[in-house]
DRENLUM-403851 format. One record per residue (C-alpha): x, y, z; residue in three letters; residue number from 1. Coordinates in Angstrom, 3 decimals, padded with zeros to 6 digits. Example, Ala and Ser with C-alpha at 12.3 -4.5 7.8 and 13.67 -1.06 7.14 Angstrom:
% DRENLUM-403851
xx; yy; zz; rest; nr
012.300; -004.500; 007.800; ALA; 1 .
013.670; -001.060; 007.140; SER; 2 .
END
This chain:
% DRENLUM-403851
xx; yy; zz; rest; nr
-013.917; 056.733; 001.816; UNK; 1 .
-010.784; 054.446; 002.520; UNK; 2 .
-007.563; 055.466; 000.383; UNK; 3 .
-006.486; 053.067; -001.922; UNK; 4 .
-002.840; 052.703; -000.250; UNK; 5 .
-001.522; 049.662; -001.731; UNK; 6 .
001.780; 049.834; -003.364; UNK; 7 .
002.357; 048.540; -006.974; UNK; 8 .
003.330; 044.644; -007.432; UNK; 9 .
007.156; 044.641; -007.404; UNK; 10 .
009.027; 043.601; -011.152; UNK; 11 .
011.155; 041.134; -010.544; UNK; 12 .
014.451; 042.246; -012.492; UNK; 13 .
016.065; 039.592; -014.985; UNK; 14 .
019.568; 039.762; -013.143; UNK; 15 .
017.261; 037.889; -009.717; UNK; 16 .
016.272; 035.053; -012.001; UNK; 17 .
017.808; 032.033; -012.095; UNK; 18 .
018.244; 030.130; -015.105; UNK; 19 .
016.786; 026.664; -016.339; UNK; 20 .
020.226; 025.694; -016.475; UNK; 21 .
021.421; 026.910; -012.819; UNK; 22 .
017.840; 025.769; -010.656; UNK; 23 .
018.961; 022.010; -012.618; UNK; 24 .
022.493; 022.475; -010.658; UNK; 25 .
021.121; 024.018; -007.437; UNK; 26 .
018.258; 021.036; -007.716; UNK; 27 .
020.856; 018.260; -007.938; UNK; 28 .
023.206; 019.566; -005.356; UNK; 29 .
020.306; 019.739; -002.998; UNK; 30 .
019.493; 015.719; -003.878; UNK; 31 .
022.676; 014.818; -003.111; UNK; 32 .
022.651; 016.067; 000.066; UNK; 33 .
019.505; 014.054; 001.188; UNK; 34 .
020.117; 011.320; 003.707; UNK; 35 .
019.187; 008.394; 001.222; UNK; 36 .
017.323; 004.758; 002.929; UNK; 37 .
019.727; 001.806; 003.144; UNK; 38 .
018.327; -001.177; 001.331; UNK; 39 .
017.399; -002.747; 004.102; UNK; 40 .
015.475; 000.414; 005.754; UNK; 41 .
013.765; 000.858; 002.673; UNK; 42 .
012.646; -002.983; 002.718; UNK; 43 .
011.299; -002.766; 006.519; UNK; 44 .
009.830; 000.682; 005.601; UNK; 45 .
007.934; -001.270; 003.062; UNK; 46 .
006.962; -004.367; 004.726; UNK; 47 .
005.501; -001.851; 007.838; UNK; 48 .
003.198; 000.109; 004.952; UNK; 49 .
002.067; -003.488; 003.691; UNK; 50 .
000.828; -004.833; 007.112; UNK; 51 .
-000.336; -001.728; 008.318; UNK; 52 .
-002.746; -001.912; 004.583; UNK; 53 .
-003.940; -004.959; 005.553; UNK; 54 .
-004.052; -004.790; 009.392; UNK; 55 .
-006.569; -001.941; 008.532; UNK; 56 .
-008.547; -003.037; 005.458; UNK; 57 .
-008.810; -005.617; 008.164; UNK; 58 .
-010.198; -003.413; 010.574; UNK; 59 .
-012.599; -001.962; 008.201; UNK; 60 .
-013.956; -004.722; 006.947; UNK; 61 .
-014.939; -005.960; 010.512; UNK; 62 .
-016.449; -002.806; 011.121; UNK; 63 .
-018.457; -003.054; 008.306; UNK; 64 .
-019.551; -006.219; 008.688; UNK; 65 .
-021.004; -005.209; 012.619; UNK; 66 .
-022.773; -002.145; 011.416; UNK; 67 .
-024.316; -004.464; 008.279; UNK; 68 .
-025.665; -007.236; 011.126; UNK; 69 .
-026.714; -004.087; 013.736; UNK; 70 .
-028.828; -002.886; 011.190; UNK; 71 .
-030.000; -005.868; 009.615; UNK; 72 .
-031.100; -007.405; 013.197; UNK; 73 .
-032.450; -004.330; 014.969; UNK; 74 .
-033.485; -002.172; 012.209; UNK; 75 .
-034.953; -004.567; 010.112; UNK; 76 .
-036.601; -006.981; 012.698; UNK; 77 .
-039.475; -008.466; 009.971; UNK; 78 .
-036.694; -010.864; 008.761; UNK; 79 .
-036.247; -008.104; 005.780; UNK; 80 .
-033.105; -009.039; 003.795; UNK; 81 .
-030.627; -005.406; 004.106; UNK; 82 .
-028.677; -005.921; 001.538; UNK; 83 .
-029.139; -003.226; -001.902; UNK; 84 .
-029.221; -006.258; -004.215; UNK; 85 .
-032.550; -007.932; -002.172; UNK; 86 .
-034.595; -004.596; -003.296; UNK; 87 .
-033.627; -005.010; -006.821; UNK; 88 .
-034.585; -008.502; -006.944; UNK; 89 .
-037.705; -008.317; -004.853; UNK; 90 .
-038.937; -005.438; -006.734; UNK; 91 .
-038.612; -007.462; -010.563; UNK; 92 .
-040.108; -010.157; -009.389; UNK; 93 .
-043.107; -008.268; -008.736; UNK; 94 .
-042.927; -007.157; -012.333; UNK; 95 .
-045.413; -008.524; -014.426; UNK; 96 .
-044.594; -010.982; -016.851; UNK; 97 .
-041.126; -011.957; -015.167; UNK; 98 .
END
């Protein structure tokens, strides 16, 4: 049998620790050395997100709209309406007394 030859978890001692007080410090000296976006780069940054949103909700939407008519014209060739809501209506119709 294989010999259990792991080593016991290391303690870390309360000298290595850093305070609440002292990560706060060390945490705002590191922010302050970030390079920061100008107004105006954070403006362009933002129009660029917005237009690439819509350029691809766009996209998707077209896509979406070709796979609906591909498989309402060659799937469904009887003239079958695809779309969920048609089932739902076709089906309580049929219901008796509606």
């Amino acid at each position: 049998m294989a010999r259990d030859r792991r080593q016991p978890a290391k303690t870390v001692r309360k000298e290595e620790r850093t305070s609440p007080t002292q990560f706060f410090k060390e945490v705002r000296s590191e922010l302050r050395k970030v390079a920061w976006p100008t107004r105006e780069e954070l403006i362009r940054y933002s129009i660029i997100v917005l237009v690439a949103i819509v350029a691809l909700t766009i996209f998707v939407t077209v896509l979406d709209w070709i796979f609906l008519k591909f498989v309402q014209d060659f799937l469904f060739d009887s003239g079958v309406d695809a779309t969920p809501a048609a089932g739902l209506i076709s089906a309580a119709s049929s219901l008796p007394g509606l």
